[in-house]
C-alpha positions as CSV (number, residue, x, y, z in Angstrom):
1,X,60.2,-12.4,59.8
2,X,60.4,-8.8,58.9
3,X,63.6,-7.3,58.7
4,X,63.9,-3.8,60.1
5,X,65.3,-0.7,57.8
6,X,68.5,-0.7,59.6
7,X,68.8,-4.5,59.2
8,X,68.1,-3.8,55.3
9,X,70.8,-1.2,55.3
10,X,73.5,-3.5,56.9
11,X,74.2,-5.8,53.6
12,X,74.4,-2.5,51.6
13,X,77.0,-0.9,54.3
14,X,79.2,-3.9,54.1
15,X,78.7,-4.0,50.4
16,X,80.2,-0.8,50.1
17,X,82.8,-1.0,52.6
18,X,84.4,-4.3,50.4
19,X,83.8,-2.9,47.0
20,X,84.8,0.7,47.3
21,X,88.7,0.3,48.5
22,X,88.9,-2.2,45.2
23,X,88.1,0.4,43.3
24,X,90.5,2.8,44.8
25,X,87.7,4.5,45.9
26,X,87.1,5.6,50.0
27,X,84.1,6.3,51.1
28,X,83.1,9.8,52.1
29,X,83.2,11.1,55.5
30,X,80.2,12.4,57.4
31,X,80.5,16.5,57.1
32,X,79.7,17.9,60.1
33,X,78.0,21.8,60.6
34,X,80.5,24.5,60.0
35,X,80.7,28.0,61.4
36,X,81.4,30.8,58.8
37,X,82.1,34.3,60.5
38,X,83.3,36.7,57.9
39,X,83.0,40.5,57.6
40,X,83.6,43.5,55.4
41,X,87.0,42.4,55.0
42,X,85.7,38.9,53.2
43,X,82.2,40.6,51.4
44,X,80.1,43.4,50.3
45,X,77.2,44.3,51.9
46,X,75.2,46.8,49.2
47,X,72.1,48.5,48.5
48,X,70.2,49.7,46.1
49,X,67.1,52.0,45.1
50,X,65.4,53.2,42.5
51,X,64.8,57.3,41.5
52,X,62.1,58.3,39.7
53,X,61.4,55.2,38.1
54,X,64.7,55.9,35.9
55,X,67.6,55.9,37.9
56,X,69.1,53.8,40.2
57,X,71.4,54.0,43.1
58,X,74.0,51.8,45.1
59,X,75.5,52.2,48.6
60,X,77.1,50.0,51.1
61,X,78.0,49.2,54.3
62,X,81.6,49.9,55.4
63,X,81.2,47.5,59.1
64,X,79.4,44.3,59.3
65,X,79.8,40.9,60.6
66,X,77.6,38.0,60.0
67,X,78.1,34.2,61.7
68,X,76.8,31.5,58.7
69,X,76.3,28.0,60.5
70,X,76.0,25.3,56.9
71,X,76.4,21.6,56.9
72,X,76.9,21.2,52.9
73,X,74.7,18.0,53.6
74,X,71.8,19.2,55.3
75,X,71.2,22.7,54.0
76,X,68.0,22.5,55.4
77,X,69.8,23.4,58.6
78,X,71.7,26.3,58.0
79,X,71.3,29.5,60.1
80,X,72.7,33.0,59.7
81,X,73.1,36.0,62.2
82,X,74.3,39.2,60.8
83,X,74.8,42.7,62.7
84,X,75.6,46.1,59.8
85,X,76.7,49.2,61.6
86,X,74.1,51.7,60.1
87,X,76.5,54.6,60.3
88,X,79.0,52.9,57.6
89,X,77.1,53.8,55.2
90,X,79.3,54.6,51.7
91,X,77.5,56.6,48.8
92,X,78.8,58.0,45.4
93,X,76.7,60.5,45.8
94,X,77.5,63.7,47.5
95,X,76.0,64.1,50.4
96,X,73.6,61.0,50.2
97,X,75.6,59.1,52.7
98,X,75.3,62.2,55.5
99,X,71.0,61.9,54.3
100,X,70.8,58.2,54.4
101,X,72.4,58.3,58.3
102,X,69.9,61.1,59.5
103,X,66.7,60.6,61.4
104,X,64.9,60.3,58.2
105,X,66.4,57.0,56.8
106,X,68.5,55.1,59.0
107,X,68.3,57.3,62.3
108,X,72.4,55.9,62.6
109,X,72.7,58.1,65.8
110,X,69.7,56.4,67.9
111,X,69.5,52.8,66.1
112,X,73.6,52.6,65.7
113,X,72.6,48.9,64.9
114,X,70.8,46.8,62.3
115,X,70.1,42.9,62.9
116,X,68.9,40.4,60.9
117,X,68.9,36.7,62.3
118,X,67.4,33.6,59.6
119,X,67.0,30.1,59.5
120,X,67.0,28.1,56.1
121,X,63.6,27.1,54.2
122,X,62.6,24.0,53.7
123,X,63.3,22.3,50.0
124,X,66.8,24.1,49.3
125,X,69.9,22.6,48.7
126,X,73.3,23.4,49.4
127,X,73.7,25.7,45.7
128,X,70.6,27.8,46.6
129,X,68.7,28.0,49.4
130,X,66.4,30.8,51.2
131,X,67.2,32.4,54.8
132,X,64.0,33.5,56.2
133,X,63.7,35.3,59.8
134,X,63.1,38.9,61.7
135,X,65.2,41.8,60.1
136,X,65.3,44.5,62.8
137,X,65.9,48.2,61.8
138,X,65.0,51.6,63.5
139,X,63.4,49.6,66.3
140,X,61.1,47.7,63.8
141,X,60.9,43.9,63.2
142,X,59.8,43.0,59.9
143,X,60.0,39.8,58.4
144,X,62.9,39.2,55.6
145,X,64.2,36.7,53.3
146,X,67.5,36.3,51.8
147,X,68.0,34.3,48.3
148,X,71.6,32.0,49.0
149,X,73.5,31.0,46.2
150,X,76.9,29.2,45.4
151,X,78.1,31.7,42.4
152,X,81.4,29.5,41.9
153,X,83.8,27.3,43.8
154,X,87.7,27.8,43.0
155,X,91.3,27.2,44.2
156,X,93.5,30.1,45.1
157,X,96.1,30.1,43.2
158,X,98.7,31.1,46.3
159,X,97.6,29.3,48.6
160,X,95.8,26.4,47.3
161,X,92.9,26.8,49.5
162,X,89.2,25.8,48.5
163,X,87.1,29.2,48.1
164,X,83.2,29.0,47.7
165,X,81.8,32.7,46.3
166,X,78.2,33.0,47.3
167,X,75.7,35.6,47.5
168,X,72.4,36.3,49.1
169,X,69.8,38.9,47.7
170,X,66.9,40.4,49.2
171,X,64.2,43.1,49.2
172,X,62.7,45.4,51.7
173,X,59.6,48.2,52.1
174,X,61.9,51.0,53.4
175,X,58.4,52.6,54.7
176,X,57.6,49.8,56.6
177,X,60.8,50.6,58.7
178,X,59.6,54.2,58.7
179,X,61.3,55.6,56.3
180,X,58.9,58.1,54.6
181,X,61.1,61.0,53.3
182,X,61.2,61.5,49.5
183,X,58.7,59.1,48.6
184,X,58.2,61.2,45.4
185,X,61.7,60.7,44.0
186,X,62.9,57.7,45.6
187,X,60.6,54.8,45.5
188,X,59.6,52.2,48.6
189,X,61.4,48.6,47.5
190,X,65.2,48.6,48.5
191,X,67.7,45.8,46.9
192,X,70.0,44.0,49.4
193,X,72.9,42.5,47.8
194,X,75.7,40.4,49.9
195,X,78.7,38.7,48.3
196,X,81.3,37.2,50.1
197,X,84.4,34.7,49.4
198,X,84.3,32.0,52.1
199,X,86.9,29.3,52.5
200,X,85.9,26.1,53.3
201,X,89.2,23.9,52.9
């Protein structure tokens, strides 16, 4: 008679459960899903553009707040929701923030709001994984991807608690959102940076 794959797995279950405690060992507990919500306070949410061809600038967003749903286990799973007030916008530059929230860029006055919601890919794993989905700016839907990576896991020192650094990068057409101004001096593609400390135990 043919055994069935559970009946297979059985032996090796039992196996396990006899052998590991001799070894001192325990085995691991199913992880389940766990929501991350974290904001400005936790992260950096920056941009970035070229000028030129030769120079490059970086701003950021002073107010966001993003909800990151991750099973370490199936990563495959993972969801994110994020929501950047478009008004916060910080800039070195003078005067660049005060351009950047006018009609021409981000229009902060009418579309106060910028959404982005994303689902993993396929194929990652819990050190790097893609977050694909609709990016909505100006009241325009494009599609968007973000690039998820565990930079470094560490123990704070004061309070002894597990912290997992990660960031996500993407890229955008700023004139597919209808930004068109300046197109001589300040090119199309805009770098979207995030990094945020989360603590996970």
């Amino acid at each position: 008679m043919m055994m069935t794959p559970n009946q297979l797995l059985m032996p090796r279950r039992a196996l396990a459960g006899a052998v590991l405690p001799l070894l001192g060992l325990a085995p691991l507990p199913a992880r389940a899903a766990r929501v991350f919500r974290f904001d400005q306070s936790q992260g950096r949410l920056e941009f970035s553009a070229r000028h030129l061809m030769v120079l490059t600038s970086t701003g950021q967003f002073s107010r966001f707040s993003c909800e990151l749903i991750l099973d370490p286990e199936r990563p495959e799973t993972a969801r994110v929701a994020v929501q950047v007030e478009t008004g916060s916008i910080t800039h070195a530059y003078p005067g660049a923030a005060d351009l950047l929230r006018s009609a021409a860029y981000f229009d902060a006055e009418r579309w106060p709001l910028a959404r982005f919601s994303g689902n993993a890919a396929p194929g990652g794993r819990v050190e790097a994984f893609d977050l694909a989905g609709p990016l909505e700016m100006r009241g325009v839907r494009q599609p968007f991807t973000l690039q998820a990576k565990l930079a470094r896991r560490r123990r704070d020192a004061a309070t002894g608690a597990e912290i997992v650094d990660c960031t996500a990068r993407g890229e955008i057409s700023r004139t597919a959102f209808g930004m068109v101004a300046d197109m001589a001096a300040t090119g199309d593609r805009v770098q979207l940076a995030v990094s945020v400390s989360l603590v996970i135990g």
